[in-house]
N, C-alpha and C positions, 0 to 999 in steps of 0.2 A: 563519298557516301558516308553519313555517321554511324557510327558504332551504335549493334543492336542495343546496350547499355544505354548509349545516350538518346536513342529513340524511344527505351520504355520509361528516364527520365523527366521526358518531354513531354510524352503522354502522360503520366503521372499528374506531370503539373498542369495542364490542360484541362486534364478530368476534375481538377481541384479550383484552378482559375478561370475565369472568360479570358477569351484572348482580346487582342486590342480594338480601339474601335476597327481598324482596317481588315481587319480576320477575314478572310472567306466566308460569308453569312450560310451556305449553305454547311461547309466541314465544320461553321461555330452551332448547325440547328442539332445537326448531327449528334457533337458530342454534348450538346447542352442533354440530349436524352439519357444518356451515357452518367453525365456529372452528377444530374439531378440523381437517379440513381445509385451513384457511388457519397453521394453527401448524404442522403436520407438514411442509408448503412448503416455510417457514420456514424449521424445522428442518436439512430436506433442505439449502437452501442453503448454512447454514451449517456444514454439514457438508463440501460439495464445496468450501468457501471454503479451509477450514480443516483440511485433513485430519490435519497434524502435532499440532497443538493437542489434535482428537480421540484421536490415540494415546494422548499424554502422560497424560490424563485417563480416559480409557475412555468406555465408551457413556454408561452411565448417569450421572457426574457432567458431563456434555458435554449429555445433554438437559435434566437441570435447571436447568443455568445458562440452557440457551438459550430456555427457555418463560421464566425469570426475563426476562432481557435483551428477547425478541418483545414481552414486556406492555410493558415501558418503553421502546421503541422502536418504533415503527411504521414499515412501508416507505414510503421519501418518493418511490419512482420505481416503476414497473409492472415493470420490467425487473428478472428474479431476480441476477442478476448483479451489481447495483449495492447488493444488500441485504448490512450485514454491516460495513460502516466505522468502527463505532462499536464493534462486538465489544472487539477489543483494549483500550479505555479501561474499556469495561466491567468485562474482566477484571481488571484493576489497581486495580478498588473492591468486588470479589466477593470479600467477605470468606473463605468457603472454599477460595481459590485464596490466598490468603498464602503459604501452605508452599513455593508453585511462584513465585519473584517473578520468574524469568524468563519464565513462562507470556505476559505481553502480549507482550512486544519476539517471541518467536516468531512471536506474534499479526500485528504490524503489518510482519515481511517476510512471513507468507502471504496477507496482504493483496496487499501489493506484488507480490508474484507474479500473483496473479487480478487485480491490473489493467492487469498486463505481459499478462497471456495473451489478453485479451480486448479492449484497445486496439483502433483503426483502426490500418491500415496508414499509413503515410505513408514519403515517398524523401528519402533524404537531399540533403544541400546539393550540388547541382553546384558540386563545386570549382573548376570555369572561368569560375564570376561571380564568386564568391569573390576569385580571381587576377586578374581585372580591377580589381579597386579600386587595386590598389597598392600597395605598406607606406607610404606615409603615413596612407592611410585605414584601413589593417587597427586599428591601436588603438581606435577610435568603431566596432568592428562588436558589434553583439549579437548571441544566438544564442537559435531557438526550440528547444527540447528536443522530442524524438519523443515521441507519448503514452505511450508503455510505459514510457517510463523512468522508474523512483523513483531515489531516494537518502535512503539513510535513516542514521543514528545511531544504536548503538542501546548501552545500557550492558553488555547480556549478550551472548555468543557466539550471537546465536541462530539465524547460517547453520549452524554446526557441530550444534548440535541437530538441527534441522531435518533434514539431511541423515541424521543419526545415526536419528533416528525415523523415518523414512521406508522406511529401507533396512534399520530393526529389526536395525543393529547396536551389540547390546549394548556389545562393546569400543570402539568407536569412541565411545560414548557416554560410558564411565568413563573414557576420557580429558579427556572435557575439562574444563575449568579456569572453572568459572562467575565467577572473580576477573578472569582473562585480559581482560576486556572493558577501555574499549568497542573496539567493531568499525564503521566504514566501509563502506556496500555500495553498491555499483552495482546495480539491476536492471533488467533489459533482455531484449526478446525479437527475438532473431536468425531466420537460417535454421534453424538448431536446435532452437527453441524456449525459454523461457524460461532467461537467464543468472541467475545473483545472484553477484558478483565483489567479491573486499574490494578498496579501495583502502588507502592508505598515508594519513594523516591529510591531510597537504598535496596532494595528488591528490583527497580529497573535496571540501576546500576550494575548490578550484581549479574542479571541475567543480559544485558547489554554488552557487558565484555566476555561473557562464556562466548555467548553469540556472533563476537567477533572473533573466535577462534584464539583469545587468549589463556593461557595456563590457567587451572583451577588455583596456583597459588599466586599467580598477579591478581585473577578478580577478587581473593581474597582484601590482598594489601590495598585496594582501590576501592574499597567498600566500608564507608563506617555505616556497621550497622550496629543495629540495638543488642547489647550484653545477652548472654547465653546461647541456646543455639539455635539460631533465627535462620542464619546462610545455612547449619545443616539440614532444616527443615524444607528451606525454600528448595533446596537443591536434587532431595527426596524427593520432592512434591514435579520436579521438571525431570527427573529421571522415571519417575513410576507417570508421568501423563506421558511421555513418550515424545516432547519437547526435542530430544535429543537421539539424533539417529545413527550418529558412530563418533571415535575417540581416535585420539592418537596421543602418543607419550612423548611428544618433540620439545616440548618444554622442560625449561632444566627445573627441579626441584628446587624450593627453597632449603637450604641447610640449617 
């Protein structure tokens, strides 16, 4: 007898697959009610994931990728919200999306979006433990980054798409400059609601290695930025938005 495991693997893929021509027609009508149902889900999700993408392409070439993509993907989490992370890569191997090559990088800031919007909460660093350390010890501080925040790279413009398909203006669209790229973004969810903000190359930089949990004095030495004080501003400016939601001093000082 198989392992309950490998029974709800089975079903899993079943709900996702036809089975063979030889299947049982009656256990294939069965779960076809079942499939249809768990792919239209799907579907759904990736739709609210993804809304600009869906413009770009329209209904119907936006459901055939994405029954393509549901077969070779299955949900690794229960939670609809967390389905969909692998879209973008997807796109950039779907052979009928070629014509669109900036299609992914859209792809992977509305990603970045839907995981800004859906993040926990958390408060930023009290800058009064912070100011206790000292500036000897400020160089050996690391920094957790808030869950909402990405940072992404991306080679195409594809804030200014996004923004352009969205709000379905035409002219804003035939502006832009699909060469212009790449672009630097910040994404982050405020009192507002979802931000996505370009940086300047050395300001991603800069906030890219905080964000990887490197010392304040390594993102210093990895950062050329412009003469005076740019990193102390930019660093103000991600301490007081609340960017950063706790520290630690495991990094050794520069001497």
């Amino acid at each position: 007898m198989p392992a309950l495991l490998e029974v709800q693997h089975s079903m899993r893929q079943r709900l996702l697959v036809p089975g063979p021509p030889n299947a049982d027609l009656l256990q294939e009508e069965v779960l076809a009610i079942y499939r249809n149902t768990v792919t239209s889900t799907l579907v759904y999700a990736l739709r609210l994931s993804y809304p600009a993408v869906l413009r770009v392409v329209g209904a119907e070439f936006f459901e055939g990728a994405a029954h393509e993509f549901i077969a070779a993907h299955a949900p690794r989490s229960a939670c609809l919200n967390d389905y969909g992370d692998r879209w973008p890569d997807f796109l950039a191997q779907f052979a009928p999306a070629a014509t669109l090559p900036y299609l992914p990088d859209v792809g992977r800031l509305e990603w970045a979006i839907n995981r800004a919007l859906h993040a926990a909460d958390a408060a930023g660093i009290d800058i009064t433990r912070l100011a206790s350390l000292g500036d000897a010890a400020l160089p050996g501080v690391s920094f957790a980054v808030h869950p909402a925040l990405s940072l992404l790279q991306l080679a195409f413009p594809a804030d200014s798409i996004w923004r352009a398909v969205l709000d379905q203006d035409s002219a804003a669209m035939a502006r832009i400059d699909l060469t212009s790229g790449p672009v630097q973004l910040l994404i982050e969810r405020d009192a507002h609601g979802v931000q996505v903000r370009r940086l300047t190359a050395w300001a991603w930089e800069f906030t890219r290695s905080l964000a990887q949990g490197k010392p304040l004095h390594a993102a210093l030495d990895e950062t050329a930025a412009p003469e005076g004080d740019a990193l102390n501003a930019l660093l103000a400016d991600h301490l007081s938005s609340g960017r950063f939601i706790d520290f630690s001093c495991t990094g050794e000082p520069k001497s």
